[in-house]
BAPANU-763159 format. One record per residue (C-alpha): x, y, z; residue in one letter. Coordinates in steps of 0.02 Angstrom, whole numbers, plus 50000, padded with zeros to 5 digits. Layout:
! residues N
<<X, Y, Z>, 'A'>
...
! end
This chain:
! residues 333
<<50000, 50000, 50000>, 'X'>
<<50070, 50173, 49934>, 'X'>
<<50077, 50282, 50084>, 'X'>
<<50080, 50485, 50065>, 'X'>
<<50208, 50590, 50186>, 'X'>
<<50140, 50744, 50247>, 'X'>
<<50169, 50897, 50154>, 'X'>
<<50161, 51069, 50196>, 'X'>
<<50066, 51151, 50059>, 'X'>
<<50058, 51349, 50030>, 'X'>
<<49895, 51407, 50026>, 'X'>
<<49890, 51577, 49975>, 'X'>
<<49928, 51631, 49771>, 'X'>
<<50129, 51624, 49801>, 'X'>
<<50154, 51618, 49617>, 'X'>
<<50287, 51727, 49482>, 'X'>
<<50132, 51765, 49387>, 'X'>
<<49957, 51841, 49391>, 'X'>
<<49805, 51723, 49440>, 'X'>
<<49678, 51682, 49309>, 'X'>
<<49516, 51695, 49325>, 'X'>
<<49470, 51612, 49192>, 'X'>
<<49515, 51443, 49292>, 'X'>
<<49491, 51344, 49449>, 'X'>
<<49657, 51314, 49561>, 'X'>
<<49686, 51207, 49683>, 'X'>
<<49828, 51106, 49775>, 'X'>
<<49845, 50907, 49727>, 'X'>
<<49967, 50772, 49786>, 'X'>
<<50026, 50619, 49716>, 'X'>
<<50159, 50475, 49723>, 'X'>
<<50293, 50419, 49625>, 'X'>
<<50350, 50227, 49617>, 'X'>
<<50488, 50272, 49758>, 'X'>
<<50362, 50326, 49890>, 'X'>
<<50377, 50512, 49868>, 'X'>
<<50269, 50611, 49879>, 'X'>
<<50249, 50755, 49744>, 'X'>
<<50153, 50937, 49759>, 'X'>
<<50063, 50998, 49612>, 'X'>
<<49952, 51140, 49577>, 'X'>
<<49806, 51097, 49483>, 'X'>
<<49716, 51224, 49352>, 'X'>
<<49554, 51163, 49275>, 'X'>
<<49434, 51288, 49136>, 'X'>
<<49299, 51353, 49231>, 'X'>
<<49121, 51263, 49192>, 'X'>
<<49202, 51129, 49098>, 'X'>
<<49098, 50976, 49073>, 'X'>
<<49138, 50791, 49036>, 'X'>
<<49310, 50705, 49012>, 'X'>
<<49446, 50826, 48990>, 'X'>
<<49624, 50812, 48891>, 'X'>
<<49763, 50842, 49039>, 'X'>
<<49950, 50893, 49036>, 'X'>
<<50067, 50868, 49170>, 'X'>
<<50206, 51010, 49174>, 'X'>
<<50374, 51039, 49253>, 'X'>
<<50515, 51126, 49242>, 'X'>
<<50640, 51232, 49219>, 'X'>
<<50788, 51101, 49321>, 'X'>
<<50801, 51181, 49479>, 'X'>
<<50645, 51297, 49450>, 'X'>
<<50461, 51263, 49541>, 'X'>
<<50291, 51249, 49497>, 'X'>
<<50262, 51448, 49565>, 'X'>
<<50376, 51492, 49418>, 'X'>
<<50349, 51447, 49233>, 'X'>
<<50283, 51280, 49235>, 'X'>
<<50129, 51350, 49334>, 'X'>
<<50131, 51488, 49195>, 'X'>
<<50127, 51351, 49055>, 'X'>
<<50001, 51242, 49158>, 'X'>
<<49857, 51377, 49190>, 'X'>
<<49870, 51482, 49032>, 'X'>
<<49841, 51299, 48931>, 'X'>
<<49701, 51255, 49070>, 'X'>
<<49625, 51433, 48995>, 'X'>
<<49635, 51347, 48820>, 'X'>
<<49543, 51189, 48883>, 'X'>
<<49650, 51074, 48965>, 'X'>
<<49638, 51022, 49142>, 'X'>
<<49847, 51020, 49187>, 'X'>
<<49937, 50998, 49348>, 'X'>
<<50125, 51084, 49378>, 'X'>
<<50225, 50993, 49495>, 'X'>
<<50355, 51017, 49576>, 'X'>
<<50509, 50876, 49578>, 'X'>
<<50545, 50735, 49689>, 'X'>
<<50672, 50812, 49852>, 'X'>
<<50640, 51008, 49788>, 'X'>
<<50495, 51157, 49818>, 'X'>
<<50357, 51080, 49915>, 'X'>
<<50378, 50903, 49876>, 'X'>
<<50441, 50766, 49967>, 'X'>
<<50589, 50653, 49949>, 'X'>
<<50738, 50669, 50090>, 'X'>
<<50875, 50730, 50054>, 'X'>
<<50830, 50888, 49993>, 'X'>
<<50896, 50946, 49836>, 'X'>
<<50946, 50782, 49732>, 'X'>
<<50913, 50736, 49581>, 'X'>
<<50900, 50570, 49456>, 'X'>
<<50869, 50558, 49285>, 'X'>
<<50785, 50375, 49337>, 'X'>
<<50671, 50480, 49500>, 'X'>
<<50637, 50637, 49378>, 'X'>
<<50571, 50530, 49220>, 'X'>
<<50456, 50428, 49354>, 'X'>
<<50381, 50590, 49445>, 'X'>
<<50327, 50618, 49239>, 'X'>
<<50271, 50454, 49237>, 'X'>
<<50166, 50463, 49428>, 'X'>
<<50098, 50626, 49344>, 'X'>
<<50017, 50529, 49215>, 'X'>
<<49970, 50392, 49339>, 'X'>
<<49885, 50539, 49455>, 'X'>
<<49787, 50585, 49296>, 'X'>
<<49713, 50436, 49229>, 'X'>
<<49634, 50397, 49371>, 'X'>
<<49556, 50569, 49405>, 'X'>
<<49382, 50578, 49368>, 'X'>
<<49374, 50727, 49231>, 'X'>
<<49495, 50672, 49161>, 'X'>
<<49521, 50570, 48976>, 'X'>
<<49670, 50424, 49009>, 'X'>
<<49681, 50409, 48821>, 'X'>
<<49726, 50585, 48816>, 'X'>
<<49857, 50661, 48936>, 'X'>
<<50024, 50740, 48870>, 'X'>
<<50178, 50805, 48939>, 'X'>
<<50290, 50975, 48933>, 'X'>
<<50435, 50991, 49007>, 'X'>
<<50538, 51147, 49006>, 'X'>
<<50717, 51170, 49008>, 'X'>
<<50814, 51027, 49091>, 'X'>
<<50648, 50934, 49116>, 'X'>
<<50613, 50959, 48929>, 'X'>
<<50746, 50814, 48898>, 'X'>
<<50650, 50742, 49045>, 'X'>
<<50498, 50746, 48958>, 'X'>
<<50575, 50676, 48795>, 'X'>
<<50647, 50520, 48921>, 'X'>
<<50466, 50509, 48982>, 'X'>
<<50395, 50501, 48806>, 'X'>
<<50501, 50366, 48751>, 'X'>
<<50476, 50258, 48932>, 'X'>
<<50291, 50273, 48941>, 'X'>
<<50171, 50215, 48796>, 'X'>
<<50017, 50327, 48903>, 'X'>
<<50076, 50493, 48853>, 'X'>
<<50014, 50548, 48687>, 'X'>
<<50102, 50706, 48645>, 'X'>
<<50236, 50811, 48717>, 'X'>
<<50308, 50979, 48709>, 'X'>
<<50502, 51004, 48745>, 'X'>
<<50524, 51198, 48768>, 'X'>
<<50698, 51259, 48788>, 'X'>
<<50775, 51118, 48821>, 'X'>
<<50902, 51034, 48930>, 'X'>
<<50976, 50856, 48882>, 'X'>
<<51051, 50866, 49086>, 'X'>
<<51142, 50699, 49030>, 'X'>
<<51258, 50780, 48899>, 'X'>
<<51283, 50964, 48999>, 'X'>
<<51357, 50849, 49160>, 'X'>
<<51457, 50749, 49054>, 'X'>
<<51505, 50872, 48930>, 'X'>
<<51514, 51046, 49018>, 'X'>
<<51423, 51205, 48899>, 'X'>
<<51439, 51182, 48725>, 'X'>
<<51541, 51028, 48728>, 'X'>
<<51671, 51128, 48803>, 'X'>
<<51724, 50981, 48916>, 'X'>
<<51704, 50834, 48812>, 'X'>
<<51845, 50715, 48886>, 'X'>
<<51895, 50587, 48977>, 'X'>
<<52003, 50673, 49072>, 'X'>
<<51904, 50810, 49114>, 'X'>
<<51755, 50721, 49154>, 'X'>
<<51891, 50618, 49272>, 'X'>
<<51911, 50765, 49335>, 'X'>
<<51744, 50825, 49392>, 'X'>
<<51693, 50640, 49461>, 'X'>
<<51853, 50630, 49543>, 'X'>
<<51789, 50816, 49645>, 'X'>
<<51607, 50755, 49689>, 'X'>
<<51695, 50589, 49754>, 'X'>
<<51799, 50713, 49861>, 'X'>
<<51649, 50824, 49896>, 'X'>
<<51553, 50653, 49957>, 'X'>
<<51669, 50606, 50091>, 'X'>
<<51676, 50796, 50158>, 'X'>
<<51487, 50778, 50141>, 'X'>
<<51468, 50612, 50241>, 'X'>
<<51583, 50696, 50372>, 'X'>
<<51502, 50862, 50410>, 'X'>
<<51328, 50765, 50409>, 'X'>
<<51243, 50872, 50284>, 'X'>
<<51258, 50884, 50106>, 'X'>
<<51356, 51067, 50029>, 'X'>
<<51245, 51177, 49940>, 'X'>
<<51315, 51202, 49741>, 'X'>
<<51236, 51394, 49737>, 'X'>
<<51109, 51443, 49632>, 'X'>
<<51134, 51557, 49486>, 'X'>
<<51281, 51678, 49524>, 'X'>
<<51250, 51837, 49612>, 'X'>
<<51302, 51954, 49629>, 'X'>
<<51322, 51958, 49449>, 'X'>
<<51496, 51995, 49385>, 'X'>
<<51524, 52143, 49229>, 'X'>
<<51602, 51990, 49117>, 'X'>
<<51478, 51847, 49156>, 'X'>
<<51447, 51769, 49006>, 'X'>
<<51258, 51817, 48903>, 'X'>
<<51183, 51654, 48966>, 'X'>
<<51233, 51667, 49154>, 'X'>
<<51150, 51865, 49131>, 'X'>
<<51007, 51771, 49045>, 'X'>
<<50977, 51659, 49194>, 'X'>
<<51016, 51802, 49324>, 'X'>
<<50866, 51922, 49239>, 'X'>
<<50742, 51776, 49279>, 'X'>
<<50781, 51708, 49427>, 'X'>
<<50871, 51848, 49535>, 'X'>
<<50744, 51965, 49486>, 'X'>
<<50573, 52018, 49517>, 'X'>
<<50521, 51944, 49353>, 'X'>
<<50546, 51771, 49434>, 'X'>
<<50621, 51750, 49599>, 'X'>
<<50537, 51644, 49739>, 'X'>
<<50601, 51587, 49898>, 'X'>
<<50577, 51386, 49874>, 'X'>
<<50669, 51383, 49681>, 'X'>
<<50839, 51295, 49685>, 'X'>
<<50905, 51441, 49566>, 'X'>
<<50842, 51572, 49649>, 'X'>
<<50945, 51531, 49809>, 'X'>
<<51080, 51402, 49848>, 'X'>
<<51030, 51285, 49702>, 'X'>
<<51063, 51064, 49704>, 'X'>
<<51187, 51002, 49805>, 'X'>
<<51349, 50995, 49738>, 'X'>
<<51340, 50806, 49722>, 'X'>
<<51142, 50839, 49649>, 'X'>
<<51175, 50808, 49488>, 'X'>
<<51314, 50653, 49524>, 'X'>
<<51222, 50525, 49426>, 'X'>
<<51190, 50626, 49248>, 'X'>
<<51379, 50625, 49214>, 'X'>
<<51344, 50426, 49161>, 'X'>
<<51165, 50416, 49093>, 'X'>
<<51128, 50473, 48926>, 'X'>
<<50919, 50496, 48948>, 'X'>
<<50885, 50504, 48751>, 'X'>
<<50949, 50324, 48689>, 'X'>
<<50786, 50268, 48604>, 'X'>
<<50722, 50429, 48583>, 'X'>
<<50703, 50391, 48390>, 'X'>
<<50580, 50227, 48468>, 'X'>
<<50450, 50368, 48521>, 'X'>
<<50293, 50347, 48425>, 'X'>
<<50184, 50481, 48519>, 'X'>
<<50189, 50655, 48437>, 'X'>
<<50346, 50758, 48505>, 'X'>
<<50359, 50955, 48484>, 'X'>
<<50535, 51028, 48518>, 'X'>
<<50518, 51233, 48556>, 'X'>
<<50658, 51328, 48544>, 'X'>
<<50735, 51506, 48527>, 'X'>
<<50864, 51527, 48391>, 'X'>
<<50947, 51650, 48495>, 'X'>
<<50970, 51537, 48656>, 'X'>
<<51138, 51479, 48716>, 'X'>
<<51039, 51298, 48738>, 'X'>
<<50984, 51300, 48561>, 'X'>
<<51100, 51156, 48500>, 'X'>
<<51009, 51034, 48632>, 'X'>
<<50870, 51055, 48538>, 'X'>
<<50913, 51037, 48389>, 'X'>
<<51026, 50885, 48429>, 'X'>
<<50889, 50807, 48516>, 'X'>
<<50756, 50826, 48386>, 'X'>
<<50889, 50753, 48227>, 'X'>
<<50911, 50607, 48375>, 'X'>
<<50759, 50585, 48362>, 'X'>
<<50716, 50578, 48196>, 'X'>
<<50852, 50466, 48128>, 'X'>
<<50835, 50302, 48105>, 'X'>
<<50659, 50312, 48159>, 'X'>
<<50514, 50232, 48084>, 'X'>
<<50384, 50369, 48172>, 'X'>
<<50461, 50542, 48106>, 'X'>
<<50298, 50590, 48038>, 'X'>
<<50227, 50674, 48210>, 'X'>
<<50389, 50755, 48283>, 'X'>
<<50448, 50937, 48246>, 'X'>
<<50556, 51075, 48308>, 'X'>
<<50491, 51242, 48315>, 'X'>
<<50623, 51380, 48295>, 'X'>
<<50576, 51563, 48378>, 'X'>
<<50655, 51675, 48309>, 'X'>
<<50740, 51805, 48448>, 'X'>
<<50681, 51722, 48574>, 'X'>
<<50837, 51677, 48720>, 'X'>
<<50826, 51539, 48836>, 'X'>
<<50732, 51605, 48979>, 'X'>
<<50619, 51699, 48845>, 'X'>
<<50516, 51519, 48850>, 'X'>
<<50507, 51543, 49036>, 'X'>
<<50398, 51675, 49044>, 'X'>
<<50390, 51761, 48874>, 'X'>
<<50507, 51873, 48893>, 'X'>
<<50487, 52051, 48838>, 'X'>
<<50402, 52017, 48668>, 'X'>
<<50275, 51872, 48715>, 'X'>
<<50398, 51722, 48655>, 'X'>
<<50300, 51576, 48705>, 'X'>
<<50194, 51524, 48565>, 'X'>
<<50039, 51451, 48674>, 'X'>
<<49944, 51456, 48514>, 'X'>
<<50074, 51314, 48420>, 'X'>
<<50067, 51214, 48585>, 'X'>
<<49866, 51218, 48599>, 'X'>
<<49845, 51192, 48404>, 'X'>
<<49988, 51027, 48429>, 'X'>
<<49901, 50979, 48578>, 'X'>
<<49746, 50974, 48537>, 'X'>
<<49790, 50873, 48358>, 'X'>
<<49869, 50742, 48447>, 'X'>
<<49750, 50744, 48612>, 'X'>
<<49601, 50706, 48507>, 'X'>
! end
């Protein structure tokens, strides 16, 4: 028998982003096939009748639900969709001990407990539930998509592949053996001062404050999350970010293997002008090749649009809500 741990759930509107009224919100938990429990916010069309289509939503990697992926979540419950934006096993107000880990085996599952929680909710179609995962959970999602036959479409939006950027560093930049050596031999270090002290070093979040030559992505990242535009209290980026062993387990597990096996419809969304933009793109001619179900996968290019542009839309309105609801609702039928 699954048993739930108690969470402490925020009541009031805590979120980055205006409340809709246009929707009914409300706070939902669920658990994932390693006992943990996971906190969601739901968002559901107001006076909505019979079986809906549902999306589960998370993301940015190290982000929570108050941020984008409640953004994403309610303004596609507005389009017709009930959706649910969680927040990760061990981070925001989810469960999981110790705080601030992460898996690429627990993260694809909390997509996968997502869809569980859904099927089984009463307004909601099973045949039609689909995914979106944003940033480092977009390659998430993509893992998801290709693990679990339920989902029907997904949307990757600015993605991640968290796999390659461990193992790899930015832009390839680290791409060998002896620098990867290097960084496993740290965290090996880092675990036995770790195991000493009792309690697990904090990695810290996205720089700050920000130095005159950081680099356009790290000033990309600080204008969402150190800012009023998206700061909040609980987000990993926001403050002292994973633990500096966190991300330990990515440096060996590439999460898109048989993504070209994915026969559910997959949308990649990304800005030309974003420093991830080669994930994307990577990912989606992955996924493609070889593949006998190309015919429902595509990457959308915006043009201008940055990275964290597809967190919240930016200055000039990036995210293209209509693409996703027109994609969604062809493949949700």
């Amino acid at each position: 028998m699954m048993k739930t741990e108690k969470l402490i759930l925020t009541s009031e509107w805590d979120k980055t982003f205006p409340k809709s009224e246009k929707v009914s919100h409300s706070k939902v938990t669920f658990v994932n096939r390693y006992g943990i429990t996971l906190a969601a916010d739901m968002y559901a069309p107001k006076d909505a009748s019979g079986k809906l289509p549902a999306i589960a939503v998370c993301g940015p990697f190290g982000a929570i639900k108050e941020q984008c992926s409640g953004l994403y979540a309610q303004t596609m419950a507005e389009r017709g969709f009930l959706t649910i934006a969680f927040d990760p096993s061990f981070t925001g107000e989810s469960g999981g001990q110790p705080r601030y880990m992460a898996s690429p085996d627990i993260n694809t599952e909390d997509f996968m407990a997502a869809v569980d929680f859904l099927s089984l909710n009463e307004s909601v179609d099973e045949n039609r539930i689909g995914i979106i995962g944003i940033c480092g959970w977009g390659g998430l999602a993509v893992n998801a998509a290709a693990l679990d036959t339920r989902v029907k479409a997904t949307v990757a939006s600015t993605m991640y592949d968290m796999t390659r950027v461990n193992a790899n560093g930015y832009f390839d930049s680290e791409d060998s053996e002896k620098a990867r050596y290097e960084k496993k031999a740290a965290m090996c270090a880092q675990r036995i001062k770790d195991y000493a002290s009792g309690e697990y070093a904090p990695g810290g979040g996205v720089v700050d404050p920000l130095p005159d030559d950081a680099p356009y992505f790290v000033k990309d990242y600080y204008d969402y999350y150190k800012t009023s535009r998206g700061y909040h209290p609980r987000s990993l980026n926001s403050n002292n970010g994973w633990n500096v062993i966190g991300c330990e387990s990515f440096m060996n597990q590439p999460i898109l293997k048989y993504s070209n096996e994915i026969r559910s419809a997959v949308m990649i969304l990304h800005g030309d002008k974003a420093h991830s933009f080669y994930f994307g793109k990577d990912a989606y001619e992955n996924m493609i090749k070889d593949s006998k179900y190309a015919g429902n996968k595509e990457l959308l290019v915006i043009e201008g649009a940055s990275h964290t542009d597809l967190y919240d839309g930016g200055k000039s309105d990036a995210i293209p809500f209509d693409r996703i609801e027109s994609f969604m609702k062809e493949y949700l039928k």
